[in-house]
ZADO-1210 file (C-alpha; in nm, 4 decimals, padded with zeros to 6 digits):
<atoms>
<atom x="-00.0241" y="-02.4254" z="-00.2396" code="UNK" pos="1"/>
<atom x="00.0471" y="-02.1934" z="00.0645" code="UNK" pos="2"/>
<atom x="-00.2870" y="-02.0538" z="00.0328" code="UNK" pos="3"/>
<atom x="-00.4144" y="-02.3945" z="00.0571" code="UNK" pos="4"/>
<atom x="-00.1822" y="-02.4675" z="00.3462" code="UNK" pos="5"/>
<atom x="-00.3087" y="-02.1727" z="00.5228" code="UNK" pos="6"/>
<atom x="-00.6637" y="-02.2508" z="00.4978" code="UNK" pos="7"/>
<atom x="-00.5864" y="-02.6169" z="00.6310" code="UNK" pos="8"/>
<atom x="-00.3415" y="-02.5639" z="00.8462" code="UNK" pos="9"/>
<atom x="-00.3965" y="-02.2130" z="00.9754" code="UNK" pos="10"/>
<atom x="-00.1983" y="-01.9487" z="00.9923" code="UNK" pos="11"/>
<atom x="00.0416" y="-02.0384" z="01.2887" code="UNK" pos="12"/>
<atom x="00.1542" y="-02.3254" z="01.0429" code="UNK" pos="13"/>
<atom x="00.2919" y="-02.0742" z="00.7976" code="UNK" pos="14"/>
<atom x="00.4761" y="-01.9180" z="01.0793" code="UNK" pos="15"/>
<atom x="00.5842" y="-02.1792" z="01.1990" code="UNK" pos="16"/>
<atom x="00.7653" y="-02.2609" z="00.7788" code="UNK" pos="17"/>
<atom x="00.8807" y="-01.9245" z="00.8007" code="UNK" pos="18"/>
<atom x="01.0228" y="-01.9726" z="01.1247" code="UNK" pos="19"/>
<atom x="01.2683" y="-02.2679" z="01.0141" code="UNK" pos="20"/>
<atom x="01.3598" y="-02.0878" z="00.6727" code="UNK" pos="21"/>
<atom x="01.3931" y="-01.7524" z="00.8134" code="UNK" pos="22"/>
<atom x="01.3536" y="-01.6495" z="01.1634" code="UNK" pos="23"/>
<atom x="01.4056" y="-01.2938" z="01.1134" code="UNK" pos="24"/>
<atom x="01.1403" y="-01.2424" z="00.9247" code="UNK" pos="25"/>
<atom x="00.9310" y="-01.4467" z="01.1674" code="UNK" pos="26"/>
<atom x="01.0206" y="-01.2057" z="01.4061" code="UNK" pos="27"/>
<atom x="00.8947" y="-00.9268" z="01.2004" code="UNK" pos="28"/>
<atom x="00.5721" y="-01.0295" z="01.0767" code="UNK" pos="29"/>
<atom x="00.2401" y="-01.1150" z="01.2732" code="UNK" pos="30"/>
<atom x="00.1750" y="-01.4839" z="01.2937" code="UNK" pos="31"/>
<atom x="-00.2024" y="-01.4257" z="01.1865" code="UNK" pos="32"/>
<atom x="-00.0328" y="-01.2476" z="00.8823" code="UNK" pos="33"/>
<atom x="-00.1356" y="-01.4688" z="00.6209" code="UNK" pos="34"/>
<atom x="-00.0828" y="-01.2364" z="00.2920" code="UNK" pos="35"/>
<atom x="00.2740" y="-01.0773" z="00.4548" code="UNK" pos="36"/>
<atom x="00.3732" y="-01.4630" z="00.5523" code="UNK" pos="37"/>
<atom x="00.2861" y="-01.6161" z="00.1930" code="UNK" pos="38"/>
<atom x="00.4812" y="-01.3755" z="00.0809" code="UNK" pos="39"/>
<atom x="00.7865" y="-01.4110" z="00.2532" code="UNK" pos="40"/>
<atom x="00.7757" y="-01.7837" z="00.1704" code="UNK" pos="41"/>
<atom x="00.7025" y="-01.7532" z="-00.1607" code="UNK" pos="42"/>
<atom x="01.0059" y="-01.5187" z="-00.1964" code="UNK" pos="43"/>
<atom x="01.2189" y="-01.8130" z="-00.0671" code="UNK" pos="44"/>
<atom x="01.0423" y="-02.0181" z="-00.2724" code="UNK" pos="45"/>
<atom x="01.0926" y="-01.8993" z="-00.5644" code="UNK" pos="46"/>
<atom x="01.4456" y="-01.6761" z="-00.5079" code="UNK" pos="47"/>
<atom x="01.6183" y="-01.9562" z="-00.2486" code="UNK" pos="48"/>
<atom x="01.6728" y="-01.5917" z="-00.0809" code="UNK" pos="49"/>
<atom x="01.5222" y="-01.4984" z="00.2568" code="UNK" pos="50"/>
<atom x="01.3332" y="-01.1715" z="00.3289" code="UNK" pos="51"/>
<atom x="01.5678" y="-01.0968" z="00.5848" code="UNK" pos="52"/>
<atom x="01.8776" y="-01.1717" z="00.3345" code="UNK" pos="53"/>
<atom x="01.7051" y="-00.9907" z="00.0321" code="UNK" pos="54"/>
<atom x="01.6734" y="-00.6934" z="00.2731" code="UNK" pos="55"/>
<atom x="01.9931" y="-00.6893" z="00.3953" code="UNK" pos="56"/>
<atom x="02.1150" y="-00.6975" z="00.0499" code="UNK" pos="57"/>
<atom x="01.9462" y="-00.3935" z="-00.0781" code="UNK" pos="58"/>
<atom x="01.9654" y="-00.1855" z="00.2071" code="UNK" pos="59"/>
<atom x="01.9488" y="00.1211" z="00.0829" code="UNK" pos="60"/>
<atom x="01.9910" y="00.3578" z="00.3851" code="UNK" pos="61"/>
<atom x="02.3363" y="00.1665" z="00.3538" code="UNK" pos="62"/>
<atom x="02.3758" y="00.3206" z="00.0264" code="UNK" pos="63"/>
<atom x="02.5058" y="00.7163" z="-00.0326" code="UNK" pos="64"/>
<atom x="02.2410" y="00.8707" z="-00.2545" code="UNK" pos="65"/>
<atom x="02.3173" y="00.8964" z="-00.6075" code="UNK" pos="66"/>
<atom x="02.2210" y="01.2608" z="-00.6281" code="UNK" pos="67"/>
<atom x="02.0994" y="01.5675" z="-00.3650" code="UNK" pos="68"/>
<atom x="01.7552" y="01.4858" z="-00.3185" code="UNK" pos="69"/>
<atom x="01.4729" y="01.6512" z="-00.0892" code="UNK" pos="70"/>
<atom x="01.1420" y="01.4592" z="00.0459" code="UNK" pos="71"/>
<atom x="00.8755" y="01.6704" z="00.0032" code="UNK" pos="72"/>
<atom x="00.5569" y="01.5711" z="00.1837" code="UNK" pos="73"/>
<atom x="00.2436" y="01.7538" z="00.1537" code="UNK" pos="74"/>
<atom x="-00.0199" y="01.7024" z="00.4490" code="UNK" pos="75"/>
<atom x="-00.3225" y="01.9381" z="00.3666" code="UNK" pos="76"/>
<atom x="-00.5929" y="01.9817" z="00.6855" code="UNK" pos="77"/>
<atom x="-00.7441" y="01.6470" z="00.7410" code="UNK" pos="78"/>
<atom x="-01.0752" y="01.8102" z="00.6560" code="UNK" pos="79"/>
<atom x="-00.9156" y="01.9567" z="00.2677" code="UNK" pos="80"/>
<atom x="-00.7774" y="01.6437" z="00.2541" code="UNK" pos="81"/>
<atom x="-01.1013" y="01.4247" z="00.2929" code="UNK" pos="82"/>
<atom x="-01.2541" y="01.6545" z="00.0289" code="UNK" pos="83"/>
<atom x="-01.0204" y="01.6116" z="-00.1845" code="UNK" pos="84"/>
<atom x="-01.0379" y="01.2333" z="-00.1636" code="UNK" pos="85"/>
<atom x="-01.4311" y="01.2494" z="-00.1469" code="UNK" pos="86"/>
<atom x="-01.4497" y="01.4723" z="-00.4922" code="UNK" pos="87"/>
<atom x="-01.1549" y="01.1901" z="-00.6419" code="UNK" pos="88"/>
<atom x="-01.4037" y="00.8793" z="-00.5968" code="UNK" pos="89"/>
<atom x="-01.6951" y="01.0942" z="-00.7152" code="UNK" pos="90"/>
<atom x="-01.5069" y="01.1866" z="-01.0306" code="UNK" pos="91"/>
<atom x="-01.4030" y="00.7910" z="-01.0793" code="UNK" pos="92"/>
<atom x="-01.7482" y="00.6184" z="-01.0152" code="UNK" pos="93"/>
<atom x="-01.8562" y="00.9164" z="-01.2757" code="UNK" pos="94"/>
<atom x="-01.5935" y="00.8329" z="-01.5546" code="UNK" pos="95"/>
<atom x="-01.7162" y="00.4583" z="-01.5453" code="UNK" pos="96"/>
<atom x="-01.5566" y="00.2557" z="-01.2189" code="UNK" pos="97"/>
<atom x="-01.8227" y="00.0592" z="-01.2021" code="UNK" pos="98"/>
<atom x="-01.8149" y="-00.0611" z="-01.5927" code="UNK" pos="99"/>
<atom x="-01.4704" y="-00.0852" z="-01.5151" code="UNK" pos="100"/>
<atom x="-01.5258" y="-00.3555" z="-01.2654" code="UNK" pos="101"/>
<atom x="-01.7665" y="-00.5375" z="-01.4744" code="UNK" pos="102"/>
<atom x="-01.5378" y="-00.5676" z="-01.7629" code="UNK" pos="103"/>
<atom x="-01.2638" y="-00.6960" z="-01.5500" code="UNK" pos="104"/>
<atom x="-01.5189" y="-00.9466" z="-01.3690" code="UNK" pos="105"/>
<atom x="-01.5979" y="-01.0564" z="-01.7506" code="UNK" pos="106"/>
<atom x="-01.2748" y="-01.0583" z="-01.8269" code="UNK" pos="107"/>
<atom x="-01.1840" y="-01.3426" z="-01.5761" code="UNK" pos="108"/>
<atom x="-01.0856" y="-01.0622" z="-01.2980" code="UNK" pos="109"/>
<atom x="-01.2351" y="-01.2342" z="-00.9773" code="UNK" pos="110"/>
<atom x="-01.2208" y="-01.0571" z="-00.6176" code="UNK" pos="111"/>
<atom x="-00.9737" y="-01.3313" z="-00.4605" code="UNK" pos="112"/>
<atom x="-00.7000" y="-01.2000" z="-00.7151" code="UNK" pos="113"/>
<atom x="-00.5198" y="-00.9258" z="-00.5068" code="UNK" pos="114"/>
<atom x="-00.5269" y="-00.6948" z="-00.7507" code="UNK" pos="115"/>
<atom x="-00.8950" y="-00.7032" z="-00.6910" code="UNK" pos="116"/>
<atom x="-00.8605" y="-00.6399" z="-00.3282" code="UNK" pos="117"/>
<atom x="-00.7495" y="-00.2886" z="-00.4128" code="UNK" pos="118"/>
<atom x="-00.9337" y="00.0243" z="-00.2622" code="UNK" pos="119"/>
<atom x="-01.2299" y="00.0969" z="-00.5092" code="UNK" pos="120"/>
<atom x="-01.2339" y="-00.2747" z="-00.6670" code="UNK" pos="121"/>
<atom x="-01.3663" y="-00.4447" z="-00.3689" code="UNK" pos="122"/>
<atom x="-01.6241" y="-00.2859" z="-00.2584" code="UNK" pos="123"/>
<atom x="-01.7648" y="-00.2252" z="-00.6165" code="UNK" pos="124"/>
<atom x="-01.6986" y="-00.6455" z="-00.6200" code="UNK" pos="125"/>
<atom x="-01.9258" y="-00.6224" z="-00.2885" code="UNK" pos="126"/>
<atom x="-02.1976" y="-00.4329" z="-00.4602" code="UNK" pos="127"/>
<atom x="-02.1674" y="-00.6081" z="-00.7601" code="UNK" pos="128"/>
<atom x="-02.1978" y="-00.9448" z="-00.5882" code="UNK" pos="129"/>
<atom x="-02.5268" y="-00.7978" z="-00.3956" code="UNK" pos="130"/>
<atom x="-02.3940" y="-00.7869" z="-00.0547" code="UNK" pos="131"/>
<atom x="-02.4173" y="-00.3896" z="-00.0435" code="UNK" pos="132"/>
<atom x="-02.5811" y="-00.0960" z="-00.2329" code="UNK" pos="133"/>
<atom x="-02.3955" y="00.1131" z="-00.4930" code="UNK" pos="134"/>
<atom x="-02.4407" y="00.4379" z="-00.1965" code="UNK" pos="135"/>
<atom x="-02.3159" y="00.2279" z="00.0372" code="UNK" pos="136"/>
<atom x="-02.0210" y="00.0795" z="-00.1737" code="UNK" pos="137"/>
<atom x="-01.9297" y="00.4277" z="-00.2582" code="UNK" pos="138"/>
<atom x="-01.9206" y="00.5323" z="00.0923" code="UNK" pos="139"/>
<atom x="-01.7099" y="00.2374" z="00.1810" code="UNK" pos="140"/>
<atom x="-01.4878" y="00.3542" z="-00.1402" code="UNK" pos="141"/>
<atom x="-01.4624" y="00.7241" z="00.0247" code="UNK" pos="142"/>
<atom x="-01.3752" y="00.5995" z="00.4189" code="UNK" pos="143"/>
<atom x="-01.1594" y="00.3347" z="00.2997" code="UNK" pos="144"/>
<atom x="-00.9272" y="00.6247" z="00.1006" code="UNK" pos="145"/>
<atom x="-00.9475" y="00.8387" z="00.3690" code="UNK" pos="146"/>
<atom x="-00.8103" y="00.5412" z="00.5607" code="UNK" pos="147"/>
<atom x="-00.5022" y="00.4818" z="00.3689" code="UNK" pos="148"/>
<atom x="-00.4541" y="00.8129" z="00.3133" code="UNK" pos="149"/>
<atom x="-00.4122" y="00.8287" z="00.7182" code="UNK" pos="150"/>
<atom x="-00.2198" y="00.5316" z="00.7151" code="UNK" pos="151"/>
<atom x="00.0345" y="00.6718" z="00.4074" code="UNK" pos="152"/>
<atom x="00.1057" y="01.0317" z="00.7110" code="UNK" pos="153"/>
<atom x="00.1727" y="00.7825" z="00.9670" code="UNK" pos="154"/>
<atom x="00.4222" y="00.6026" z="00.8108" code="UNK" pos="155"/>
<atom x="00.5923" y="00.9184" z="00.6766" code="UNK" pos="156"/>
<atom x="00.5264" y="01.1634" z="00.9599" code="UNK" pos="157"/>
<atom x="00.8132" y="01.0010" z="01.1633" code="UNK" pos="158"/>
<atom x="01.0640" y="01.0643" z="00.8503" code="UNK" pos="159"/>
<atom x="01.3032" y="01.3250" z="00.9674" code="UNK" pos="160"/>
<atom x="01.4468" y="01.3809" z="00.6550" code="UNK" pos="161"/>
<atom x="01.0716" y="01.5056" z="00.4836" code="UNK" pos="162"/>
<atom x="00.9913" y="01.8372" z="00.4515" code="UNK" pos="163"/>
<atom x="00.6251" y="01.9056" z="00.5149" code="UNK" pos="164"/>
<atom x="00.4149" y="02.1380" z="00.3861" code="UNK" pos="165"/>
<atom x="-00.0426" y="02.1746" z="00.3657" code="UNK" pos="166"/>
<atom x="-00.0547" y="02.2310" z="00.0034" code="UNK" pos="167"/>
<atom x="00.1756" y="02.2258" z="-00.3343" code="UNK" pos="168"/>
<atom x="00.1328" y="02.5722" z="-00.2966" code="UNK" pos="169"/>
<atom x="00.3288" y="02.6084" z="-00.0028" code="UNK" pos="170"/>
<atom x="00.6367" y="02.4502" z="-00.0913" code="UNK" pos="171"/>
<atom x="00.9272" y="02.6888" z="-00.1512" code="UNK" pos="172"/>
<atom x="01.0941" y="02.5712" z="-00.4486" code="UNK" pos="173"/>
<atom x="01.3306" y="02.8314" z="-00.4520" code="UNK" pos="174"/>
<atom x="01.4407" y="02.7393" z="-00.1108" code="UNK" pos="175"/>
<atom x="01.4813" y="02.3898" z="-00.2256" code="UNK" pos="176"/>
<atom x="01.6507" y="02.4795" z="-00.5420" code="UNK" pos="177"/>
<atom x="01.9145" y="02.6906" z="-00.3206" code="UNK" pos="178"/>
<atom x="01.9370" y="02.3652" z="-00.0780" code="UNK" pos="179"/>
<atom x="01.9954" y="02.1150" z="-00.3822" code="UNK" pos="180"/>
<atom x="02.2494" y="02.3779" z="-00.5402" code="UNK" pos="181"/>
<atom x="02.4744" y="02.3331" z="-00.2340" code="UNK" pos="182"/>
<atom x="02.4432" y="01.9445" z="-00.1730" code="UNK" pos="183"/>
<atom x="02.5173" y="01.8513" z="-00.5347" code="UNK" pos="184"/>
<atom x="02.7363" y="01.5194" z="-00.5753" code="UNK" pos="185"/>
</atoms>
């Protein structure tokens, strides 16, 4: 229904329900947002919660951790990285991706569903549906990874509390053993 809505009414209508339901998470989210705004309103929808209430209620930076923790990131070279991700999708298309995708397609699976939108399933949908070569959707397959994979640093670069390190390798565990030892709770 708010698919539908969106495709009749646009996008700035679904803002514009959000808006009067919950104006904080208006605030938050693009108006040309149409998966993050049916979202939101189908969370209302179907919980009579808002977004911004639902997050306010689990707020978990309000929360003392349960136990010592660290956050352990690991941020190879870009250029490891990108091999690593390149040999990944050459080692799924060769254990059977693409049979993969044509069993789910058989099995009612369409590309609207989002769980067909997912890196690897849509542009094997693409190819599948003629609209690109298997090269090319395996290409699209490798920048599209190497995409996210940018996108996933971003978001945790900022993190304060994440120690970094280029490799599994390189992460102490001692040292963090010793930390954890003498922040127990």
């Amino acid at each position: 229904e708010l698919e539908a809505r969106a495709a009749a009414a646009g996008t700035a209508a679904l803002w514009d329900d959000l808006h009067a339901v919950d104006p904080g998470s208006a605030a938050r989210i693009d108006p040309n947002d149409r998966k993050r705004l049916v979202r939101a309103l189908e969370v209302f929808r179907v919980t009579g919660e808002t977004m911004t209430e639902h997050h306010r209620r689990h707020d978990h930076k309000a929360v003392a951790p349960r136990y010592a923790h660290v956050l352990v990131g690991v941020a190879p070279p870009r250029d490891r990285l990108y091999g690593v991700i390149d040999a990944r999708v050459d080692a799924m298309m060769a254990a059977g991706l693409v049979d993969e995708v044509k069993a789910l397609r058989a099995a009612g699976y369409a590309p609207p569903l989002r769980s067909q939108q997912a890196i690897g399933y849509a542009e094997l949908h693409a190819h599948l549906d003629g609209r690109s070569d298997l090269s090319r959707a395996i290409e699209l397959v490798k920048r599209n990874s190497r995409r996210y994979a940018r996108r996933q640093l971003s978001w945790y670069r900022p993190d304060p509390a994440v120690r970094w390190a280029d490799s599994p390798a390189a992460v102490d565990v001692d040292s963090l053993r010793r930390y954890l030892g003498g922040h127990s709770s």
